[in-house]
C-alpha positions in Angstrom: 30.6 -38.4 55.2 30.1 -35.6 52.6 31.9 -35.9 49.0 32.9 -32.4 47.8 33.2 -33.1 43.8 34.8 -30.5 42.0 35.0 -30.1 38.0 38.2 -28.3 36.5 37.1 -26.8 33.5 40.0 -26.4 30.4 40.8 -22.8 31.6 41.1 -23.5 35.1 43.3 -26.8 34.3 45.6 -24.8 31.7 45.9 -21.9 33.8 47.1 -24.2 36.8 49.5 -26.0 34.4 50.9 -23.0 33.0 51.6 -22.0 36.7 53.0 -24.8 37.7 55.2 -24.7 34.7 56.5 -20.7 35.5 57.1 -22.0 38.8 59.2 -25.1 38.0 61.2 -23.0 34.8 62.2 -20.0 37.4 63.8 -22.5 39.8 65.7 -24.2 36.5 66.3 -20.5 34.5 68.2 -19.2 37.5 69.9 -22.2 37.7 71.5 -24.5 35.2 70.1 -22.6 32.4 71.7 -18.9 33.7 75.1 -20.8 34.2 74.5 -22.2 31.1 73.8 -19.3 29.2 76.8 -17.2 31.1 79.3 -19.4 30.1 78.3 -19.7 26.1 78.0 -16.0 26.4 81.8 -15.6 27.6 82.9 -18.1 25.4 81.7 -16.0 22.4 82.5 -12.7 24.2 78.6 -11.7 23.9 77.5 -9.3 26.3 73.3 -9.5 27.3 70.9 -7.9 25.0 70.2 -4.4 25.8 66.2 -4.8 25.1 63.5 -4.2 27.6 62.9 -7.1 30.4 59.4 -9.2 30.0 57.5 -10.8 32.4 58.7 -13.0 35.2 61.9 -11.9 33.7 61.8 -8.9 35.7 61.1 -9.5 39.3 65.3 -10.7 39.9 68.4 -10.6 38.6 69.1 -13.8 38.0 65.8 -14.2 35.6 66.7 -10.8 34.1 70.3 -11.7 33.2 69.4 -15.2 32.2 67.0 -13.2 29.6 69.2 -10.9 28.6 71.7 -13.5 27.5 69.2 -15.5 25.7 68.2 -12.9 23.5 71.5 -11.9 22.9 72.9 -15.4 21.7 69.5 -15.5 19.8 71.1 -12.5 17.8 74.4 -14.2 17.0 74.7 -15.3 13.7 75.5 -19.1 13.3 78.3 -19.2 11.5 79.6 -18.7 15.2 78.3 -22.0 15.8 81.6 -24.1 15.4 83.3 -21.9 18.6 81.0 -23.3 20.9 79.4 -26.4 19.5 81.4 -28.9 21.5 80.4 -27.3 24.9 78.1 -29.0 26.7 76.1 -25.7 28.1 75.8 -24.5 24.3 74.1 -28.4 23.4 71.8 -27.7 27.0 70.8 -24.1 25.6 70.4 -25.7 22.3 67.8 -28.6 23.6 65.9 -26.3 25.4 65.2 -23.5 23.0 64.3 -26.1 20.4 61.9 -28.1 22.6 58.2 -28.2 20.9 57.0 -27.2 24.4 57.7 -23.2 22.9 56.6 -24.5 19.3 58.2 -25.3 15.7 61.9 -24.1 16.2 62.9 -21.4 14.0 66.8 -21.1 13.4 66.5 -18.3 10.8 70.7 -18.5 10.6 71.1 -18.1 14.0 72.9 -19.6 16.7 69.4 -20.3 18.8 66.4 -20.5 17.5 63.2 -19.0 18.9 60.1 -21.3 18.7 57.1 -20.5 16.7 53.6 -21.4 18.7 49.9 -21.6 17.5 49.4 -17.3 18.8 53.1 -16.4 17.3 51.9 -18.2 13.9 48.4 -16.8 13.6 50.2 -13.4 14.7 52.1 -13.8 10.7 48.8 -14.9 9.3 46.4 -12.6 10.1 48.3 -9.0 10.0 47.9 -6.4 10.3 44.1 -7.1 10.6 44.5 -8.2 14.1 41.5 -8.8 16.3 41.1 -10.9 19.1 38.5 -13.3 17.6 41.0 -13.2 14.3 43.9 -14.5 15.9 42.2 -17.0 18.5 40.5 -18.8 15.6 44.1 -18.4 13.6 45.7 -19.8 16.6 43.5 -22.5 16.5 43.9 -23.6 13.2 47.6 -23.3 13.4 47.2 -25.2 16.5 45.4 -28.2 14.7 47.4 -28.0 11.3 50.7 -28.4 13.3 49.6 -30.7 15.6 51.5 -27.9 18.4 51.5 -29.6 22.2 52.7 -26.9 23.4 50.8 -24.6 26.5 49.8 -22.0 23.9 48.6 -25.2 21.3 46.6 -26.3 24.1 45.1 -22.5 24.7 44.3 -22.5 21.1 42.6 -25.8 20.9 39.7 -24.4 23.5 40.0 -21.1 22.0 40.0 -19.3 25.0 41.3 -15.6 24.2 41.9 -15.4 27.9 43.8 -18.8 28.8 45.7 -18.1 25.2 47.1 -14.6 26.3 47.5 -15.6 29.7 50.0 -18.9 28.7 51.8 -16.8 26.4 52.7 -13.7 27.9 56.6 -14.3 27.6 58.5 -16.6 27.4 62.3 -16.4 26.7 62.6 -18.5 23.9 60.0 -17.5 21.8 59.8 -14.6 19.0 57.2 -12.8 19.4 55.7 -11.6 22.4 52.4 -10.0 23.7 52.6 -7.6 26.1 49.9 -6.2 29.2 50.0 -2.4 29.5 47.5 -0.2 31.1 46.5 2.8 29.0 44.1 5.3 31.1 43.8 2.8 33.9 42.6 -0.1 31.8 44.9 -2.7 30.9 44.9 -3.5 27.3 46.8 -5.8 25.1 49.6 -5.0 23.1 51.2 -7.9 20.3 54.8 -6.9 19.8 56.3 -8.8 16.7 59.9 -10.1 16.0 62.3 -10.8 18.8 63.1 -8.5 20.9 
């Protein structure tokens, strides 16, 4: 009998984690969370956000609309707050876009906050000189100094550019957002700051 022993390195764990996680989110974003968002939406007679689609967010409706609303009631001042504080999808939206696994909430007078991560952080620090060793060590010290559990803390703590961008390319409730685009063929990274 032969033992096959395999190692799983930090990138290879994170990057299996941070699929796992997309996968799992989809299934709940087109889900409880879209009929969640729908109905806080109506209830303050908010349409989606016209603003370009990012990411998963793209390949269906239901993932599109749910981001579309998201950033919209992200937009909404919070002196709307009292209109839809007692429902119980506003309370769901609320939980989930404060949860530490998108990093330090920040409710900047708005009904929703957007969380700030270790990259999102180090993005504020470090402008506009912005390289990708500058804001992998910055994300790394913001990591540590916040104490941030969250996919993109965990990146930052093995300061691995690649694992970093790859666990942060959008997600809904955060601010800030890096985008992939191809320029002559090559891919190349662009950092888009403020919320979208």
């Amino acid at each position: 009998m032969f033992t096959n022993a395999c190692v799983v390195d930090n990138r290879v764990f994170l990057l299996g984690l941070d699929k796992l996680y997309r996968d799992a989110m989809k299934q709940h974003e087109r889900g409880e969370l879209s009929a969640c968002a729908r109905d806080v939406a109506a209830a303050l007679h908010v349409n989606p956000a016209d603003v370009p689609v990012e990411g998963y967010y793209a390949e269906d409706q239901q993932l599109t609309e749910y981001f579309r609303l998201v950033r919209a009631l992200q937009k909404v001042d919070e002196s709307r707050t009292p209109a839809v504080a007692s429902l119980r999808e506003f309370q769901r939206l609320l939980e989930v876009t404060s949860a530490s696994l998108y990093g330090r909430p920040q409710h900047k007078g708005k009904l929703l906050p957007v969380g700030r991560d270790p990259l999102s952080q180090a993005l504020l620090d470090t402008q506009p000189d912005w390289t990708v060793a500058r804001l992998t060590a910055a994300a790394h010290a913001a990591a540590h100094q916040t104490d941030d559990i969250s996919l993109v803390g965990l990146a930052a703590r093995i300061q691995d550019a690649v694992v970093l961008t790859a666990v942060r390319v959008c997600r809904v409730c955060r601010g800030s957002h890096l985008r992939i685009l191809h320029f002559a063929g090559s891919p190349c990274l662009c950092i888009v700051q403020g919320q979208s």
